[in-house]
DSSP file (Angstrom, degrees, kcal/mol; ACC not computed):
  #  RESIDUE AA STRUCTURE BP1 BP2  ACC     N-H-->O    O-->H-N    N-H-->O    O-->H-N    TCO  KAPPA ALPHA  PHI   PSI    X-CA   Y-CA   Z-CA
    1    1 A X              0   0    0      0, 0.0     2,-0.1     0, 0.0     3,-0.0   0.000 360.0 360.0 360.0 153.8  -70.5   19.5   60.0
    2    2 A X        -     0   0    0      1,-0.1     2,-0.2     0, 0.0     0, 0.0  -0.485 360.0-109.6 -90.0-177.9  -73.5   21.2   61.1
    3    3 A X        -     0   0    0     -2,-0.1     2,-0.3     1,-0.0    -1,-0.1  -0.576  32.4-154.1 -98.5 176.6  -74.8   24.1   59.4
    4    4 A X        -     0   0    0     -2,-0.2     2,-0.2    -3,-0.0     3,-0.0  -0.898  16.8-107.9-120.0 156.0  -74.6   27.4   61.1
    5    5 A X     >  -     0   0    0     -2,-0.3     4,-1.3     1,-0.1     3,-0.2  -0.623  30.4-115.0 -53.1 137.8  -76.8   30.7   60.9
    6    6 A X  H  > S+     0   0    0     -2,-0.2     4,-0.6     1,-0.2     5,-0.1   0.852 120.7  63.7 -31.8 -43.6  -75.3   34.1   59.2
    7    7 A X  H >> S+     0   0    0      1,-0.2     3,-3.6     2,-0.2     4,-0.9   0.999  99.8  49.1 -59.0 -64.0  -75.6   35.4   62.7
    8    8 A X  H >> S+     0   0    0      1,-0.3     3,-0.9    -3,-0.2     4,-0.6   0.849 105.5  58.7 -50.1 -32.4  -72.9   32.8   64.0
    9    9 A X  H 3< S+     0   0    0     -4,-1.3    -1,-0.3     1,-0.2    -2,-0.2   0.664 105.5  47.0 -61.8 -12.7  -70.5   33.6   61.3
   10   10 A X  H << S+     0   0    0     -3,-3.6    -1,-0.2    -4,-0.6    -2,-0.2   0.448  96.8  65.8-117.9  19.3  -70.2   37.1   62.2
   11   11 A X  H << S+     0   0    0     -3,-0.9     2,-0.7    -4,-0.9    -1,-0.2   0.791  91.4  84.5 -74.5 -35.4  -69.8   36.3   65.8
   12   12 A X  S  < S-     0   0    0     -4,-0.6     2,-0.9     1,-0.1    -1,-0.1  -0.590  79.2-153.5 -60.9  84.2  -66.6   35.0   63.9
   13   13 A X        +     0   0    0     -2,-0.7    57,-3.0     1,-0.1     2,-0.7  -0.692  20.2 173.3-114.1  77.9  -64.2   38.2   63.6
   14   14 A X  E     +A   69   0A   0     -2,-0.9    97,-2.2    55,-0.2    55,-0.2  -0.736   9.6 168.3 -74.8  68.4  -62.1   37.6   60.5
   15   15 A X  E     -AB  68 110A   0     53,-1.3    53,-2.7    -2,-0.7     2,-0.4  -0.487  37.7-106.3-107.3 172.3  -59.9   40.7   59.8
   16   16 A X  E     +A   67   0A   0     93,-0.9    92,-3.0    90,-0.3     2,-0.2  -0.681  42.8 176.8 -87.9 121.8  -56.8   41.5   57.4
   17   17 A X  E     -A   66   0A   0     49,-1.3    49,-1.9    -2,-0.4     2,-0.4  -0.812  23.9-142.2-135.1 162.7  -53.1   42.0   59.2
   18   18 A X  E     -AC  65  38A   0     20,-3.8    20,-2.0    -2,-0.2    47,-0.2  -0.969  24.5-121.6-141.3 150.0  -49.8   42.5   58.2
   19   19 A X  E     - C   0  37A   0     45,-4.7    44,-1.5    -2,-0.4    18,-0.2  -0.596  22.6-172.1 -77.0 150.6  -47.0   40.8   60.0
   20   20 A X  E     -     0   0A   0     16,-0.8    43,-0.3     1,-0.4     2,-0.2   0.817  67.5  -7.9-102.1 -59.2  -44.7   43.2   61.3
   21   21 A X  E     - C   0  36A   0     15,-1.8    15,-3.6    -3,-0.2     2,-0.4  -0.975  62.8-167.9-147.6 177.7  -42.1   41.0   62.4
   22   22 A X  E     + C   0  35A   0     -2,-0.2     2,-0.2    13,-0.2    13,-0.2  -0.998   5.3 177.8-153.6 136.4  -41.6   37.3   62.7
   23   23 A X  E     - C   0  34A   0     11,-2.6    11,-2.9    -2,-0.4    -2,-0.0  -0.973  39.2 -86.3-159.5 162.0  -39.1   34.4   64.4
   24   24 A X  E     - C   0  33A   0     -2,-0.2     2,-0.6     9,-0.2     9,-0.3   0.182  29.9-148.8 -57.2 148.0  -38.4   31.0   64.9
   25   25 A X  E     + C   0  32A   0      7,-2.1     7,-0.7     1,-0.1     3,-0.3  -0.856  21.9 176.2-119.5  92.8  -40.2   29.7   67.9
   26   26 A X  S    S+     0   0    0     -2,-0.6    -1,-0.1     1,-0.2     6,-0.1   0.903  75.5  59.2 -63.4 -59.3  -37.5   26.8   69.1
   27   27 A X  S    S+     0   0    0     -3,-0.1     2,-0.3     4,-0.1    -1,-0.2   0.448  79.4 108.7 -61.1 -27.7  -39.3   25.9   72.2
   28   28 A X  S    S-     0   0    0     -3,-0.3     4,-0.1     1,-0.1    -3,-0.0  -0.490  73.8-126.3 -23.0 111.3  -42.7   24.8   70.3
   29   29 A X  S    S+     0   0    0     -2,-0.3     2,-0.2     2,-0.1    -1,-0.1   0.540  97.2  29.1 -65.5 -20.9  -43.4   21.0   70.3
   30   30 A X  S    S-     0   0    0      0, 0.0     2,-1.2     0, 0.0    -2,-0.1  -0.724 115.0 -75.1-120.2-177.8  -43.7   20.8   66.7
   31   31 A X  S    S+     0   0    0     -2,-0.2    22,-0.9    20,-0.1    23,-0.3  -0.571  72.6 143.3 -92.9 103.4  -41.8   23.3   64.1
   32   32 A X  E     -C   25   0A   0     -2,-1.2    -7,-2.1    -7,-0.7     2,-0.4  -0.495  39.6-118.7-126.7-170.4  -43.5   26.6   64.2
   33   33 A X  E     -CD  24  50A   0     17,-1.0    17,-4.3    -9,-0.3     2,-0.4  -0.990  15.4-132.3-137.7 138.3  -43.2   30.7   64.1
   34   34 A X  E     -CD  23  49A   0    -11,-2.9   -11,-2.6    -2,-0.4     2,-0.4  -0.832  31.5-168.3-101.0 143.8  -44.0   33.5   66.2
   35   35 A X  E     -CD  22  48A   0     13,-3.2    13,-2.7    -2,-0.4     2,-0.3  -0.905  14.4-163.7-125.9 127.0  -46.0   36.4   64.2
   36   36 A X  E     -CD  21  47A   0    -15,-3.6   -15,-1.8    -2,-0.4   -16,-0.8  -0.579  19.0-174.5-131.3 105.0  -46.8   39.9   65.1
   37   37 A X  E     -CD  19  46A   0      9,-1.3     9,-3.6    -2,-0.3     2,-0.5  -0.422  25.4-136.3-139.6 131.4  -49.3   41.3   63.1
   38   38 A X  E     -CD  18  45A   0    -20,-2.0   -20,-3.8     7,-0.2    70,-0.3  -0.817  17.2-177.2 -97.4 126.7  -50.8   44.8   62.9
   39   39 A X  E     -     0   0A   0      5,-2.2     2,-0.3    -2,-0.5     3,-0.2   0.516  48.1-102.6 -89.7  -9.2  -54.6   44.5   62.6
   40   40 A X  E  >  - D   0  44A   0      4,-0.6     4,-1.0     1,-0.2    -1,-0.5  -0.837  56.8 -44.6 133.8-168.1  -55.2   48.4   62.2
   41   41 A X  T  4 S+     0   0    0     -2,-0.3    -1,-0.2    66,-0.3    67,-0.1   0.669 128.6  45.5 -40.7 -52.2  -56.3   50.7   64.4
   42   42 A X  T  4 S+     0   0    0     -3,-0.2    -1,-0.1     2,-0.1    -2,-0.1   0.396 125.2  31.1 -70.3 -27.1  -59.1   49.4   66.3
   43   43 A X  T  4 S-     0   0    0      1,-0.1     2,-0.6     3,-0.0    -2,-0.1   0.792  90.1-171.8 -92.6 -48.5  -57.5   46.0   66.8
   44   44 A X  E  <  -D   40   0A   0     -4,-1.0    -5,-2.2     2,-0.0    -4,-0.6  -0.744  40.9 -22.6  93.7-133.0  -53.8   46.6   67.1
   45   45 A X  E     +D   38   0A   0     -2,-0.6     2,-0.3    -7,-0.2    -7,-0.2  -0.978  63.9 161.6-127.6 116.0  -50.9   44.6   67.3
   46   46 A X  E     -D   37   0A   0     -9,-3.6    -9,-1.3    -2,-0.6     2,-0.3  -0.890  21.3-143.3-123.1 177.2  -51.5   40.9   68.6
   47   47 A X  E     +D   36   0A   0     -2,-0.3    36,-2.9   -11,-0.3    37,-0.6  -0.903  20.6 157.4-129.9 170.0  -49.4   38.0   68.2
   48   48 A X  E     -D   35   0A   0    -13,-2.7   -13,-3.2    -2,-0.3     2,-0.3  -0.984  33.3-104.6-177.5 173.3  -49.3   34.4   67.7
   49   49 A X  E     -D   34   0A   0     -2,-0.3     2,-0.4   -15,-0.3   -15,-0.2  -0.823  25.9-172.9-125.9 132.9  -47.7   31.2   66.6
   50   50 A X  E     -D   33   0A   0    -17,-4.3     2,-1.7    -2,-0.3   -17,-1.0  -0.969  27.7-127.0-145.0 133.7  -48.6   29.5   63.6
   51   51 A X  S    S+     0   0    0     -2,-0.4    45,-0.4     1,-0.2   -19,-0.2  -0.472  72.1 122.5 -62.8  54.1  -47.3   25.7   62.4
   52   52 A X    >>  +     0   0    0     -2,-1.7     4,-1.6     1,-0.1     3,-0.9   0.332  12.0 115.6-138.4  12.8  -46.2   27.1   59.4
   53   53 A X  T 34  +     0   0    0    -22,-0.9     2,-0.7     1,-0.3    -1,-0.1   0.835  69.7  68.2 -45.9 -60.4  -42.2   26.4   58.7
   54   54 A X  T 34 S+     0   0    0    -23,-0.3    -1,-0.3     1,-0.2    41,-0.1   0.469 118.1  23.2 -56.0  11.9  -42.5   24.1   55.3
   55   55 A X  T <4 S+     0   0    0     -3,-0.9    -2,-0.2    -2,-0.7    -1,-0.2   0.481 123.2  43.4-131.1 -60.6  -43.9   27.3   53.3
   56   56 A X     <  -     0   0    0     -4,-1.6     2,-0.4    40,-0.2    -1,-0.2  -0.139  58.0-149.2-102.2 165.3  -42.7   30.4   55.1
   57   57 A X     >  -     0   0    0      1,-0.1     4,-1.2    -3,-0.1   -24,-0.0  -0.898  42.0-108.3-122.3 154.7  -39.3   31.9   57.0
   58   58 A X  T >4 S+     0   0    0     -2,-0.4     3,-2.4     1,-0.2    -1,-0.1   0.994 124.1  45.3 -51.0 -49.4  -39.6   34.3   59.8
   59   59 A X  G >4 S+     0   0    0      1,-0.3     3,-1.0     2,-0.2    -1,-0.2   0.750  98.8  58.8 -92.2  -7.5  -38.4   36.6   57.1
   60   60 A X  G 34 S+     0   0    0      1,-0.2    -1,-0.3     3,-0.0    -2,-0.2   0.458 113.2  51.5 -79.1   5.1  -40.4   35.9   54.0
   61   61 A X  G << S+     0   0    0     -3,-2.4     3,-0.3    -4,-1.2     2,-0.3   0.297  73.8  97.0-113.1  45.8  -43.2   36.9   56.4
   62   62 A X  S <  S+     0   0    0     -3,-1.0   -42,-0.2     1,-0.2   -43,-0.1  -0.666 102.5  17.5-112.7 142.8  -42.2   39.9   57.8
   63   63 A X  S    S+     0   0    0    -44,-1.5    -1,-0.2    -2,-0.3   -43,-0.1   0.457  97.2 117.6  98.8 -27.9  -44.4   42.3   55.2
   64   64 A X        -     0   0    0     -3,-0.3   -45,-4.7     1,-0.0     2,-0.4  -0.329  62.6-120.7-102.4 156.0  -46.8   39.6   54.0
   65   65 A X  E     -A   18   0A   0    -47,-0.2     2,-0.2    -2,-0.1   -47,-0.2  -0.878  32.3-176.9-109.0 155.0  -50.7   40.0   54.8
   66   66 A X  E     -A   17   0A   0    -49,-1.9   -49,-1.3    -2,-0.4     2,-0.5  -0.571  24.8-129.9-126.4 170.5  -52.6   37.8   56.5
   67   67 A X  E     +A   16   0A   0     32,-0.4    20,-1.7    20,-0.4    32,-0.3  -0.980  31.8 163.7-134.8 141.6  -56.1   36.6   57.9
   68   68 A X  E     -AE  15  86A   0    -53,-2.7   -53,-1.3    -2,-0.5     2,-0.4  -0.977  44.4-107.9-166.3 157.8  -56.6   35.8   61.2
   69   69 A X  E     -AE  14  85A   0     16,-0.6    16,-3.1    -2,-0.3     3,-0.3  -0.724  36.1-176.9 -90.4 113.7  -59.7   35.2   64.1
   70   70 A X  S    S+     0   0    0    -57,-3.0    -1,-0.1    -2,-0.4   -56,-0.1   0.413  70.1  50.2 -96.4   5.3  -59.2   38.4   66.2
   71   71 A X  S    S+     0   0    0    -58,-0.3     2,-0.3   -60,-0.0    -1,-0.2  -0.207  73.5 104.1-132.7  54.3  -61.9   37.5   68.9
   72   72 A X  S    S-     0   0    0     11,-0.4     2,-0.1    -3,-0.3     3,-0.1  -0.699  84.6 -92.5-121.8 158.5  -61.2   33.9   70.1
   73   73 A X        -     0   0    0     -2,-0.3    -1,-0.2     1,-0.1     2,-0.1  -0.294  49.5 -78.8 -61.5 166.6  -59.3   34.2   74.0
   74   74 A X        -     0   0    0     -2,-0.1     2,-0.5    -3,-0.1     9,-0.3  -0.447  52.2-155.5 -14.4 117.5  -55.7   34.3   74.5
   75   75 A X  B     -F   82   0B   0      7,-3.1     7,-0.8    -2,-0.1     9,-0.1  -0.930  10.7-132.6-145.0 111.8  -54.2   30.7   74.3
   76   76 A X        +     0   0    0     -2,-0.5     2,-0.2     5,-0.2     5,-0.2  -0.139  24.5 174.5 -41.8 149.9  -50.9   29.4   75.9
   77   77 A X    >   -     0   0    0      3,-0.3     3,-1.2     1,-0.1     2,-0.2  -0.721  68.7 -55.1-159.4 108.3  -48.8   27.4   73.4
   78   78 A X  T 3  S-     0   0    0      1,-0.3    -1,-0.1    -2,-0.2   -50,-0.1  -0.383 117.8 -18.1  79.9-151.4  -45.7   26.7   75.4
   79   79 A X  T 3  S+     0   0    0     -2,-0.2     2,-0.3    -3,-0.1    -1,-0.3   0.147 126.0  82.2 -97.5  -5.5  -43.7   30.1   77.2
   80   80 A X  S <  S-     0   0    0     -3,-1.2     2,-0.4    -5,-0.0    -3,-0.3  -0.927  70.3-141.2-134.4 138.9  -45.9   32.5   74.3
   81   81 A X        -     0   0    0     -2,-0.3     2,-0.4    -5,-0.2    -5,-0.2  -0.562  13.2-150.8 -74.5 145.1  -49.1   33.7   74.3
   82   82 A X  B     -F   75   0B   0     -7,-0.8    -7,-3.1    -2,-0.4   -34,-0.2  -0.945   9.2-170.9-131.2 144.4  -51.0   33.7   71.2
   83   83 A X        +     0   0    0    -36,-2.9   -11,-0.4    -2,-0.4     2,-0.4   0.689  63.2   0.5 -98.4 -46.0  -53.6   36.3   70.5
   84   84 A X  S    S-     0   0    0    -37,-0.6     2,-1.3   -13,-0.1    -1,-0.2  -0.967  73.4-101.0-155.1 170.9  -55.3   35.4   67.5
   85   85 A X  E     -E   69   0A   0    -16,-3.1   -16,-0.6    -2,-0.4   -15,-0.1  -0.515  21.4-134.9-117.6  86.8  -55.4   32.7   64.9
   86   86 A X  E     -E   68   0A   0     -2,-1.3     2,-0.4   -18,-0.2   -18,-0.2   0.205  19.2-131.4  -9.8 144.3  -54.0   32.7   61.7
   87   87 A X        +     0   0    0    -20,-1.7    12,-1.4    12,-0.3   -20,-0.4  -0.964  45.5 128.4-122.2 140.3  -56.1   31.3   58.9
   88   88 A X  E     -G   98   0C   0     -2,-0.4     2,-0.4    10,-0.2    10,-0.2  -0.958  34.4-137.1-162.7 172.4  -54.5   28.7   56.4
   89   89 A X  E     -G   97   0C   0      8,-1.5     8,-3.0    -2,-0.3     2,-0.4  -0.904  27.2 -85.3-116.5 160.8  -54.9   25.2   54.7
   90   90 A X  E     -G   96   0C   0     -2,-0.4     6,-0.2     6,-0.2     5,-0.2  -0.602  23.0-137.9 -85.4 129.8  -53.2   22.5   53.9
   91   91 A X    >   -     0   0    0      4,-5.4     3,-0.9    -2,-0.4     6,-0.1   0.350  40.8 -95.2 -25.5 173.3  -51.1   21.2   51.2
   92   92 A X  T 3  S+     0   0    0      1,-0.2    -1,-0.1     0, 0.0    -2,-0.0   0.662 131.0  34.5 -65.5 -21.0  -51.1   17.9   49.5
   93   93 A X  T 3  S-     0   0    0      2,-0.1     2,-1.2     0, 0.0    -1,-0.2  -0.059 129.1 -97.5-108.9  34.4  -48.3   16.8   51.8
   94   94 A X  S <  S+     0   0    0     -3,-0.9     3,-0.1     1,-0.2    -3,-0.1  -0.116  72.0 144.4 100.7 -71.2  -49.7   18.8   54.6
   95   95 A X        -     0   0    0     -2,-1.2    -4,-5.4    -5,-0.2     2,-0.4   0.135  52.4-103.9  -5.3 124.6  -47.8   22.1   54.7
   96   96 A X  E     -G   90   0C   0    -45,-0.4     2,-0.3    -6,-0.2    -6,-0.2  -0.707  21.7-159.4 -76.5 122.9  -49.9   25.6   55.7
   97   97 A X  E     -G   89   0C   0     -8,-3.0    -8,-1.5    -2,-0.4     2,-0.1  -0.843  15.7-132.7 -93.4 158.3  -50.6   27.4   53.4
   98   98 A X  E     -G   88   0C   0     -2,-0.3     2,-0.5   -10,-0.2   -10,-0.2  -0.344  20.6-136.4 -95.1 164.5  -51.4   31.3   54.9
   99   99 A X        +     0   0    0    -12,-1.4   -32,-0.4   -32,-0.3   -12,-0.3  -0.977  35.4 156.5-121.4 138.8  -54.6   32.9   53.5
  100  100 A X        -     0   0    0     -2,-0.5     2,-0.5   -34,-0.1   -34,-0.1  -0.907  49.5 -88.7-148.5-174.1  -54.4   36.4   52.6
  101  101 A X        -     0   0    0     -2,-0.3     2,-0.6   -35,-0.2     4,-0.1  -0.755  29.3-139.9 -83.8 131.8  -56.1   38.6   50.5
  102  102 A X  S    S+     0   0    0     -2,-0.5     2,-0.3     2,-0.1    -1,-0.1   0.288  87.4  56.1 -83.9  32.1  -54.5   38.8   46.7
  103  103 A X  S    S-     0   0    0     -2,-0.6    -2,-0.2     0, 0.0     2,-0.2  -0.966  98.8 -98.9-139.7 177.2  -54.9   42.6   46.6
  104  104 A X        +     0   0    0     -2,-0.3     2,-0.3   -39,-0.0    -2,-0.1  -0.354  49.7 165.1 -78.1 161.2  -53.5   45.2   49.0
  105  105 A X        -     0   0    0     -2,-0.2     2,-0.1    -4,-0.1     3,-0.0  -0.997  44.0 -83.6-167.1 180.0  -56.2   46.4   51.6
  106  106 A X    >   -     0   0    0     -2,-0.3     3,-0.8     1,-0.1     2,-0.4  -0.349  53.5-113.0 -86.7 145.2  -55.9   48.5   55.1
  107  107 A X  T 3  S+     0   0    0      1,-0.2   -66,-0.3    -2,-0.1   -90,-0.2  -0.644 103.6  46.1 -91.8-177.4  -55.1   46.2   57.8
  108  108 A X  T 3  S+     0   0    0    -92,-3.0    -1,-0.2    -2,-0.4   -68,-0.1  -0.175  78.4 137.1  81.4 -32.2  -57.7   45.8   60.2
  109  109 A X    <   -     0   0    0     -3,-0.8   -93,-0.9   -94,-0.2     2,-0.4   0.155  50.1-130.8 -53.2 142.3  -60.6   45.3   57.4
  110  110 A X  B     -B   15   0A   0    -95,-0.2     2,-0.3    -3,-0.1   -95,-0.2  -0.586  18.7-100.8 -98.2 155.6  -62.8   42.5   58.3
  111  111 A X              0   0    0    -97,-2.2   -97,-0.2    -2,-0.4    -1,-0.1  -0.515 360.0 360.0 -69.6 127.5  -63.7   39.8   56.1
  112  112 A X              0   0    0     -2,-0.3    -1,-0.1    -3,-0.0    -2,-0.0   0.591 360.0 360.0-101.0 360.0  -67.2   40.0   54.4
């Protein structure tokens, strides 16, 4: 990869959510979940769809915090729009893992 400047990473708008609520997304070409996640105040509530079935249940993420890119466009996936993009990694077999922060914080706080 190339490298980037500090200025292009903070074009890059990485804040702290909490999912408010969360269900199976059937209609998705591979096996995924639809999220809707409070970023704070200043952001709101967006939602989105995330490949993320081998770890999570709609309802062990109802509650859970999150990170997600809150200033990439709108992107069809299917009959739902998704708003912003979840941050995770992969497993050894593959499986997302979610990234979150391991302490409580406000949502909407942006990654520094």
């Amino acid at each position: 990869m190339a490298d980037i400047s500090f200025d292009d990473f903070l074009k890059v708008d990485i804040r702290a959510g909490r999912v408010l609520r969360a269900e199976p997304f059937p209609e998705a070409r591979k096996p995924a979940i639809k999220m809707w996640i409070d970023f704070g105040p200043e952001i709101g509530e967006r939602k989105t769809s995330a490949q993320v079935t081998k770890h999570y249940t709609p309802e062990s993420l109802t509650g859970r915090m999150v990170m997600g890119v809150v200033n990439f466009p709108p992107r069809q996936i299917g009959p739902f729009m998704s708003e912003v993009l979840v941050l995770g990694v992969a497993d050894a077999e593959g499986g997302i893992v979610l990234l979150a922060p391991d302490q409580e914080v406000a949502p909407g706080e942006r990654m520094h």
